[in-house]
Biopython code that builds the backbone (N, CA, C, O; Angstrom):
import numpy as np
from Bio.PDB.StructureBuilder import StructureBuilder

atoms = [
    (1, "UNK", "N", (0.849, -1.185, 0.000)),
    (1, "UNK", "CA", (0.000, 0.000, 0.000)),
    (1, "UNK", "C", (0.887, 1.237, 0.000)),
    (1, "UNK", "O", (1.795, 1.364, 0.822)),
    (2, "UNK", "N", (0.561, 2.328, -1.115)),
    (2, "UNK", "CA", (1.219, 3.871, -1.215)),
    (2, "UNK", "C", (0.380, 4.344, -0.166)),
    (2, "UNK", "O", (-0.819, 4.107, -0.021)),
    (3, "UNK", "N", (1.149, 5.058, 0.574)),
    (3, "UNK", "CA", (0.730, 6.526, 1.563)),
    (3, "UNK", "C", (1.115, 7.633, 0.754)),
    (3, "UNK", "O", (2.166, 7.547, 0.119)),
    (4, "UNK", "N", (0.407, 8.672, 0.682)),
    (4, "UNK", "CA", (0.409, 9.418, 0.073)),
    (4, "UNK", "C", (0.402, 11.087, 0.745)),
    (4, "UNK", "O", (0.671, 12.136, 0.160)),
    (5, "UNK", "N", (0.075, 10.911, 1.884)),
    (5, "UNK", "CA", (0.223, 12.202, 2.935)),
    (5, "UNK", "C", (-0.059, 11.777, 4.494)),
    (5, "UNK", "O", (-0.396, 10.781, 5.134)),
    (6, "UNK", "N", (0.363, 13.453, 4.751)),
    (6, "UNK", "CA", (0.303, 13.189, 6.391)),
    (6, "UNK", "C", (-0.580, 12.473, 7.113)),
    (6, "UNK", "O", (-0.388, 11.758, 8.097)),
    (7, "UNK", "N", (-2.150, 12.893, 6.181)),
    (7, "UNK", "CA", (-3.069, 12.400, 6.954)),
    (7, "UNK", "C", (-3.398, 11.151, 6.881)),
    (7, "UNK", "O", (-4.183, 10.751, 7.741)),
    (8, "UNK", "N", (-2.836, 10.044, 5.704)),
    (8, "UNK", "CA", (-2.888, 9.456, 5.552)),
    (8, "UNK", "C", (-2.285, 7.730, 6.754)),
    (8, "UNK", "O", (-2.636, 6.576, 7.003)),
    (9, "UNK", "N", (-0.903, 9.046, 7.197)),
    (9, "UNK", "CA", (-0.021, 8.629, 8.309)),
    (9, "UNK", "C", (-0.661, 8.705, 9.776)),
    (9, "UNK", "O", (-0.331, 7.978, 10.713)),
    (10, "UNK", "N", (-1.893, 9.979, 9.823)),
    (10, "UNK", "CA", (-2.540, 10.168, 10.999)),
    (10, "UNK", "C", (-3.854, 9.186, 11.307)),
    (10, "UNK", "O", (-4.419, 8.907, 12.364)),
    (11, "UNK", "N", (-4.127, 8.728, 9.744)),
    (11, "UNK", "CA", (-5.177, 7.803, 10.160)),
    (11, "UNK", "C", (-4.916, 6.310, 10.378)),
    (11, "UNK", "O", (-5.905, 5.621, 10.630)),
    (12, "UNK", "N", (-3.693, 5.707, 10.313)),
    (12, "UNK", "CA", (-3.207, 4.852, 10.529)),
    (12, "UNK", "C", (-2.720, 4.659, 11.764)),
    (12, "UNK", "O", (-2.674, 3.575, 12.346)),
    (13, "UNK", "N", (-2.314, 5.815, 12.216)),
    (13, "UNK", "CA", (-2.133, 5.946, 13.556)),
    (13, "UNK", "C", (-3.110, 6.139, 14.767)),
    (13, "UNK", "O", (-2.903, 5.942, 15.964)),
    (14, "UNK", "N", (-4.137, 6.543, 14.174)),
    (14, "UNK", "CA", (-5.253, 6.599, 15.379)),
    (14, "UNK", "C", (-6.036, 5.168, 15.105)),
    (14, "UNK", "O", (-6.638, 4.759, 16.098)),
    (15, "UNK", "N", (-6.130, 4.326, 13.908)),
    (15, "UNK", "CA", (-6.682, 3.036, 13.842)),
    (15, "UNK", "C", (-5.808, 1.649, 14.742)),
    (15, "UNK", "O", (-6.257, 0.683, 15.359)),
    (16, "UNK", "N", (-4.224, 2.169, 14.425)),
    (16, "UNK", "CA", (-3.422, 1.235, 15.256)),
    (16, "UNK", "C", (-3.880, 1.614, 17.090)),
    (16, "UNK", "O", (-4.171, 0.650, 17.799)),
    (17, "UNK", "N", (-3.895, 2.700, 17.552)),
    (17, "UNK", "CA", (-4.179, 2.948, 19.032)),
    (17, "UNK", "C", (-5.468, 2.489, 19.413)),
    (17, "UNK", "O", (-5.861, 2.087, 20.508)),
    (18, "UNK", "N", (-6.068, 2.617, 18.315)),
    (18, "UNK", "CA", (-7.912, 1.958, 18.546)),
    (18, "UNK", "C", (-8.071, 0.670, 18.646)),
    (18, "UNK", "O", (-8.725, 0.277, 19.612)),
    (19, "UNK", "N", (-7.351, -0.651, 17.387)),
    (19, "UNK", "CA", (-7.018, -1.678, 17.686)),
    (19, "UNK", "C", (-6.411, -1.980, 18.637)),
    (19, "UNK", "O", (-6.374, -3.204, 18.761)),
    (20, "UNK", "N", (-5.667, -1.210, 19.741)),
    (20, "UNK", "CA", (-4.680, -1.662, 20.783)),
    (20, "UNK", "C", (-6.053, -1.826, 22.278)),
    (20, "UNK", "O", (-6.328, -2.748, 23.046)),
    (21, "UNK", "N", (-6.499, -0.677, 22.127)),
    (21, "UNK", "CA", (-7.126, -0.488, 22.711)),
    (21, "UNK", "C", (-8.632, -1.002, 22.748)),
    (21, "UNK", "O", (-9.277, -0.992, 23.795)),
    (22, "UNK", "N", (-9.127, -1.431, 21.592)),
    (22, "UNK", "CA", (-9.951, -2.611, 21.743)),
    (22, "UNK", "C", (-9.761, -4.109, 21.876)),
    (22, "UNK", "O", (-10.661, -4.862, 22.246)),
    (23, "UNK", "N", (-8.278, -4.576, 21.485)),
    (23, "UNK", "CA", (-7.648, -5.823, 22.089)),
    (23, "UNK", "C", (-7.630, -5.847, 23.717)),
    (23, "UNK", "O", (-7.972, -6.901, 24.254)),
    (24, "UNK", "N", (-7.330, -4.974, 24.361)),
    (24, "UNK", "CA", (-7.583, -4.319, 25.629)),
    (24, "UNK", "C", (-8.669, -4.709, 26.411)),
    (24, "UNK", "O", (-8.654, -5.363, 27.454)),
    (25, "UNK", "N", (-9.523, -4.287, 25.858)),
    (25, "UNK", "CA", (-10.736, -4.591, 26.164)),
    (25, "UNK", "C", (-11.788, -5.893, 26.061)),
    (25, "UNK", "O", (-12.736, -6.020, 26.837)),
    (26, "UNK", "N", (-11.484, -6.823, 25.007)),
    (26, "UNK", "CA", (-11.823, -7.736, 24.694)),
    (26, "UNK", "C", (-11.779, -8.917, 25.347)),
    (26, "UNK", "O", (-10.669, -9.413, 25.544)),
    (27, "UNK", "N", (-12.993, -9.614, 25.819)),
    (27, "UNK", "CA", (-13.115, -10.472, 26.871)),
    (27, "UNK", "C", (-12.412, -11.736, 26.030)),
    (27, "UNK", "O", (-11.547, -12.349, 26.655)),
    (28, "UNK", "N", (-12.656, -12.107, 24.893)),
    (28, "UNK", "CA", (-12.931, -13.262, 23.823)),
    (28, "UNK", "C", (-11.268, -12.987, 23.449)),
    (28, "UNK", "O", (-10.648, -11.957, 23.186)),
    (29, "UNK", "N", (-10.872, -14.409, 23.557)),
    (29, "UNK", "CA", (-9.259, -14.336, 22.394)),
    (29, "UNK", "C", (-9.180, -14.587, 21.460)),
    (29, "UNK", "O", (-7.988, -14.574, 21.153)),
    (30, "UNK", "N", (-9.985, -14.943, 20.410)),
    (30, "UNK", "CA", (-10.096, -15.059, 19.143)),
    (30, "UNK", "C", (-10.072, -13.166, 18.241)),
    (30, "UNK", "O", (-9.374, -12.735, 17.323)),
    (31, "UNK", "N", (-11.137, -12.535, 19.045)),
    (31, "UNK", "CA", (-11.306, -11.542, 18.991)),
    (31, "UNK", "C", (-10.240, -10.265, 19.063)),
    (31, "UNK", "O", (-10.056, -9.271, 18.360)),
    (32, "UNK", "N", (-9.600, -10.827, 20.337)),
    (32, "UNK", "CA", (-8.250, -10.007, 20.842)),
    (32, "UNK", "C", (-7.259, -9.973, 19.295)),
    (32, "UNK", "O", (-7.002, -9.214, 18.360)),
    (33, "UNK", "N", (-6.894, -11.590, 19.882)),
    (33, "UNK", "CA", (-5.798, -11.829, 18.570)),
    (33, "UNK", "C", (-6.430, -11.110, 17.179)),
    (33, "UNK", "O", (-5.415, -10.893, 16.518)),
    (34, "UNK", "N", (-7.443, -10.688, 16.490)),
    (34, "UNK", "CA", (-7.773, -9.812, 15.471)),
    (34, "UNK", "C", (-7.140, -8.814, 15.762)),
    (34, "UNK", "O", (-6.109, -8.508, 15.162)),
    (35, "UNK", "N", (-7.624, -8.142, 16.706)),
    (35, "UNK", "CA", (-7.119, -6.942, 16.930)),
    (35, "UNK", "C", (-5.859, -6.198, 17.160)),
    (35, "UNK", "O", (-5.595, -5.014, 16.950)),
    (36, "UNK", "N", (-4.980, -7.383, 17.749)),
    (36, "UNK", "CA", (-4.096, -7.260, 17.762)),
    (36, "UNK", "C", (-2.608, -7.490, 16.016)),
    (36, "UNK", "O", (-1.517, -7.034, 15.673)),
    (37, "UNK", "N", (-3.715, -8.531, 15.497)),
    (37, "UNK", "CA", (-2.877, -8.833, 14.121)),
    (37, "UNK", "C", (-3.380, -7.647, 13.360)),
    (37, "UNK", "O", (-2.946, -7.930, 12.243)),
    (38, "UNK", "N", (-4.082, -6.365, 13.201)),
    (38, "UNK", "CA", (-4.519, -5.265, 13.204)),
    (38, "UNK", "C", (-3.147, -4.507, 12.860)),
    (38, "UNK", "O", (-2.537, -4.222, 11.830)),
    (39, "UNK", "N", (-2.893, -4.250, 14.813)),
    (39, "UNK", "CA", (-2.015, -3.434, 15.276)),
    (39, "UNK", "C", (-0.748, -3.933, 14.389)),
    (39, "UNK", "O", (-0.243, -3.092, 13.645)),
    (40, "UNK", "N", (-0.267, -5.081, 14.413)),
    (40, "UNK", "CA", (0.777, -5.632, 13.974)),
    (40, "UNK", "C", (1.245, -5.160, 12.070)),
    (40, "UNK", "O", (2.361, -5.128, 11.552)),
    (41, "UNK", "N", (-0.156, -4.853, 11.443)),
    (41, "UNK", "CA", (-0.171, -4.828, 10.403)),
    (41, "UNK", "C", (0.230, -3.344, 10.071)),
    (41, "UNK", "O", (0.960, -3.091, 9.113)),
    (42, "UNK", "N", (-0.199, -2.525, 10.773)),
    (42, "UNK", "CA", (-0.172, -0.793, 10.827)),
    (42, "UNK", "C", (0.840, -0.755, 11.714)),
    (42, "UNK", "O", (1.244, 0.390, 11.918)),
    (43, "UNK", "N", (1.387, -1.598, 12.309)),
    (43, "UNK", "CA", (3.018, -0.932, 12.566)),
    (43, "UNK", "C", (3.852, -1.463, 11.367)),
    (43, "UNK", "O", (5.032, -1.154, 11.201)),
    (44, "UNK", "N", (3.307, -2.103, 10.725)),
    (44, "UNK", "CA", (4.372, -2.981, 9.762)),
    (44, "UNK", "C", (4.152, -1.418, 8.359)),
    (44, "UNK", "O", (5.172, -0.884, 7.922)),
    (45, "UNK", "N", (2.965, -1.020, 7.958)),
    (45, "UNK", "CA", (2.320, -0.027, 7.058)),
    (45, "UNK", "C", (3.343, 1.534, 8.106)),
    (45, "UNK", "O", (3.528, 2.434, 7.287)),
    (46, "UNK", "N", (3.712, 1.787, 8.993)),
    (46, "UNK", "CA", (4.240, 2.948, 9.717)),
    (46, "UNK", "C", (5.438, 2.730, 9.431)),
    (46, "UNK", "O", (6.022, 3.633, 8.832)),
    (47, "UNK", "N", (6.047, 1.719, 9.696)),
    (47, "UNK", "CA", (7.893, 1.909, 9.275)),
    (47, "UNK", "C", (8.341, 1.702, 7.848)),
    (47, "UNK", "O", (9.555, 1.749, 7.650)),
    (48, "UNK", "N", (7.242, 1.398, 6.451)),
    (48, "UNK", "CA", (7.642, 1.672, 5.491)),
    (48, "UNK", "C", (8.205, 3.532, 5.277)),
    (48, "UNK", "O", (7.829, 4.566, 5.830)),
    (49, "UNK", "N", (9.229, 3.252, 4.226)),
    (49, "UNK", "CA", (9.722, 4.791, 4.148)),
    (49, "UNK", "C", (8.331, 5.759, 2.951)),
    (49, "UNK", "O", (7.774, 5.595, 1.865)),
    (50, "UNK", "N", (8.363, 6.604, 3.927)),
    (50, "UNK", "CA", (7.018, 7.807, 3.155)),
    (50, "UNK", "C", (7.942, 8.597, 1.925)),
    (50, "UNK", "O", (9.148, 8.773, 2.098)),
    (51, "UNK", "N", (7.358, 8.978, 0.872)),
    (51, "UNK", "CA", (7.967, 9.696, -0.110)),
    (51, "UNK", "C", (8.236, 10.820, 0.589)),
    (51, "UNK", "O", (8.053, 11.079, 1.778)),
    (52, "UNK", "N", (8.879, 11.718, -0.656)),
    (52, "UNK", "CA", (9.240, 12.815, 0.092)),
    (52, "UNK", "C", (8.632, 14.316, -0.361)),
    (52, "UNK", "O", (8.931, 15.322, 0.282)),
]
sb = StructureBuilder()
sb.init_structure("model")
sb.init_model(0)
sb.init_chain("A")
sb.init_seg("    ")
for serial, (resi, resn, name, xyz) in enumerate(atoms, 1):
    if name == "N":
        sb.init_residue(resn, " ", resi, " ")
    sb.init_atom(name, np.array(xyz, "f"), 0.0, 1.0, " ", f" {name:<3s}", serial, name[0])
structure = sb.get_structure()
């Protein structure tokens, strides 16, 4: 996936804290583990290098 701007970087970032934070919360581990392979995916989408 191209990122293409800041905000693009800001909405990835408030979806990764939301997944963290609904793994958090989640009674069910099937559920968790989603949420968490989520997070895992949008940190993996954050340390690609952004154009310039």
């Amino acid at each position: 996936m191209h990122m293409t701007s800041a905000f693009d970087r800001a909405y990835f970032t408030a979806r990764l804290e939301r997944n963290r934070q609904l793994a958090a919360q989640s009674h069910n581990p099937v559920i968790r583990e989603l949420h968490l392979e989520y997070v895992r995916l949008y940190e993996q989408l954050m340390e690609q290098p952004q154009p310039a």
